[in-house]
C-alpha positions as CSV (number, residue, x, y, z in Angstrom):
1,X,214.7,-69.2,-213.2
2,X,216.6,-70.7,-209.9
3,X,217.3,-66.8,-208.9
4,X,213.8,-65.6,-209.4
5,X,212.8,-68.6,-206.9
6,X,215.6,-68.2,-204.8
7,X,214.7,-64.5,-204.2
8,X,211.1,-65.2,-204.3
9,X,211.9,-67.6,-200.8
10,X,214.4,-65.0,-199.3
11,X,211.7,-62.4,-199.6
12,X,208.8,-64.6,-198.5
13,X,211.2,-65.7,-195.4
14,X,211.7,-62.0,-194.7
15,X,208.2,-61.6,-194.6
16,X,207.8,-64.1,-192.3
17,X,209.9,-62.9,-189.9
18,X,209.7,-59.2,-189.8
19,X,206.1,-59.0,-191.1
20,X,204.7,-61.1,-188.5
21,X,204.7,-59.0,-185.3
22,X,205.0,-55.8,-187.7
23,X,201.6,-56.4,-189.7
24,X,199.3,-54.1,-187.1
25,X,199.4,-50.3,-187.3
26,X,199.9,-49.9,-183.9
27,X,203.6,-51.0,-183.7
28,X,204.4,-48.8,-186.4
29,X,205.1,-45.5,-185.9
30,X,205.8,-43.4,-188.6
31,X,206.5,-39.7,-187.8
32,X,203.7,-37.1,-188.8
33,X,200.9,-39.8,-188.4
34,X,198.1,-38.1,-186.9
35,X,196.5,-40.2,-183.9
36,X,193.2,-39.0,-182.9
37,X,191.8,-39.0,-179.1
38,X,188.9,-41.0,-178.5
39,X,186.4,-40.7,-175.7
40,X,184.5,-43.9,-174.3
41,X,181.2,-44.4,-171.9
42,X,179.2,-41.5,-170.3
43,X,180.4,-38.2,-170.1
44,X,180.9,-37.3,-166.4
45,X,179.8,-34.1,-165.1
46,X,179.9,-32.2,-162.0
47,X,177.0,-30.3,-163.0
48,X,175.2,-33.4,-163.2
49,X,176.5,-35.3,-159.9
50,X,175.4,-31.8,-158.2
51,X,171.8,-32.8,-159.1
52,X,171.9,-35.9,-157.5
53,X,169.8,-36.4,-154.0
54,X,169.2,-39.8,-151.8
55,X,165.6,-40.2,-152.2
56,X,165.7,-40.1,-156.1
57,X,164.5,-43.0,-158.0
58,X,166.0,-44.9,-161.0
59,X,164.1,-42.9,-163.6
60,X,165.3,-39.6,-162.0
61,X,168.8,-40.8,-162.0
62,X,169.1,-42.5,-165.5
63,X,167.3,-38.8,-166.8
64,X,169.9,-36.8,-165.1
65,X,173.5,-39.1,-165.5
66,X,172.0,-40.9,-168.6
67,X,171.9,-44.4,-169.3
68,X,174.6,-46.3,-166.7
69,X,177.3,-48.0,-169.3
70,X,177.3,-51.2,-166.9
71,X,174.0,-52.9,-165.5
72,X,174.9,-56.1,-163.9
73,X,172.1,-58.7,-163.7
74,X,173.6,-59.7,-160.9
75,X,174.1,-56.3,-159.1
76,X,170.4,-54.3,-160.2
77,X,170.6,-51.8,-157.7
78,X,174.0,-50.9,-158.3
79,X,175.1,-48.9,-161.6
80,X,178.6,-47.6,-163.3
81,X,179.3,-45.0,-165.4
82,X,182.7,-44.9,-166.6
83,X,184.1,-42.7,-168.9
84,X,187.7,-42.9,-170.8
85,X,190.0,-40.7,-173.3
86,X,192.4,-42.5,-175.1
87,X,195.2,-41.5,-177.2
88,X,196.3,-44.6,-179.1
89,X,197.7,-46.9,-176.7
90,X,197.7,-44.1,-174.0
91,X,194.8,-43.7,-171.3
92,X,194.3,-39.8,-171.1
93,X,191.7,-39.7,-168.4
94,X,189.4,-42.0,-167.0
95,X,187.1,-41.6,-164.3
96,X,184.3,-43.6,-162.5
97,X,181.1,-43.0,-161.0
98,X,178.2,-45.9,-159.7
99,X,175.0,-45.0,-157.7
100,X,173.5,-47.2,-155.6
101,X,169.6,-48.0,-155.1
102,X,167.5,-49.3,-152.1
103,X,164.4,-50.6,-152.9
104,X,164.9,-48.3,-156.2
105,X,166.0,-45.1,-154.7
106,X,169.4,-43.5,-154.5
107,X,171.0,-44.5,-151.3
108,X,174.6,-43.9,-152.2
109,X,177.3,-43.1,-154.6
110,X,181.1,-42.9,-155.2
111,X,183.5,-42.8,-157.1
112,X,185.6,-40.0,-159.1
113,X,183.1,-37.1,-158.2
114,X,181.5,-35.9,-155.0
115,X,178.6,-33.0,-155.2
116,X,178.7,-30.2,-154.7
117,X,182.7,-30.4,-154.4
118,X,185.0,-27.2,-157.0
119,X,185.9,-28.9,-160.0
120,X,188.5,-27.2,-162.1
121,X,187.9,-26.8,-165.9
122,X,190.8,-28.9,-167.3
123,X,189.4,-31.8,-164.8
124,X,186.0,-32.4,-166.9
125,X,184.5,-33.4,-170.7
126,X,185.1,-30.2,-172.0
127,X,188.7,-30.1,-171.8
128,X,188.3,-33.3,-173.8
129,X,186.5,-33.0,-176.5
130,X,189.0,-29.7,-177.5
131,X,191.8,-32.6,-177.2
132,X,189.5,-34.4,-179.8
133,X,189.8,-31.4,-182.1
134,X,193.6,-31.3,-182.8
């Protein structure tokens, strides 16, 4: 009886102490685990920053980029897109893009992609989503 209670506290004790910082999946690493890529936010396109002109309003911007992931309250005229891959822990690619509107018109942008500029395949979604598949 005292040695079923004696290893029942060295074994609780051990959990304690290794278990603890162990109990999450992500500091365990066990080989052959497969770990899938996972992509965040708005796709980014050059095909779609191409399309953008100063003049445009928000309706003609939100139909080409899409819906902006951030719209500040504080900031309306003023809209993010961000888009990220991530491999576990590991940031793959990420890239931003936010317009900016004058009395609801494009006036400006920046970020990651300029129009009209030579974008190299590996550099956009597509390259990606075949990361996705394996």
């Amino acid at each position: 009886m005292q040695k079923k209670i004696v290893s029942l506290l060295v074994f609780a004790a051990l959990a304690a102490v290794v278990g603890g910082p162990l109990t999450g999946c992500s500091y365990l690493k066990f080989p052959g685990v497969y770990r899938i890529a996972v992509q965040q936010g708005n796709i980014i396109d050059q095909k779609k920053v191409d399309q953008l002109k100063v003049g445009m309003n928000k309706r003609q911007v939100q139909y080409v980029m899409g819906s902006p992931l951030l719209n500040d309250a504080f900031h309306e005229s003023r809209w993010d897109y961000i888009y990220q891959v991530r491999l576990g822990d590991k940031t793959l690619r990420e890239r931003r893009f936010t317009v900016y509107f004058t009395d609801d018109q494009l006036a400006r942008w920046d970020g990651d992609y300029e129009p009209n500029a030579e974008t190299p395949v590996e550099d956009t979604y597509i390259e990606d989503a075949e990361k996705t598949e394996g």
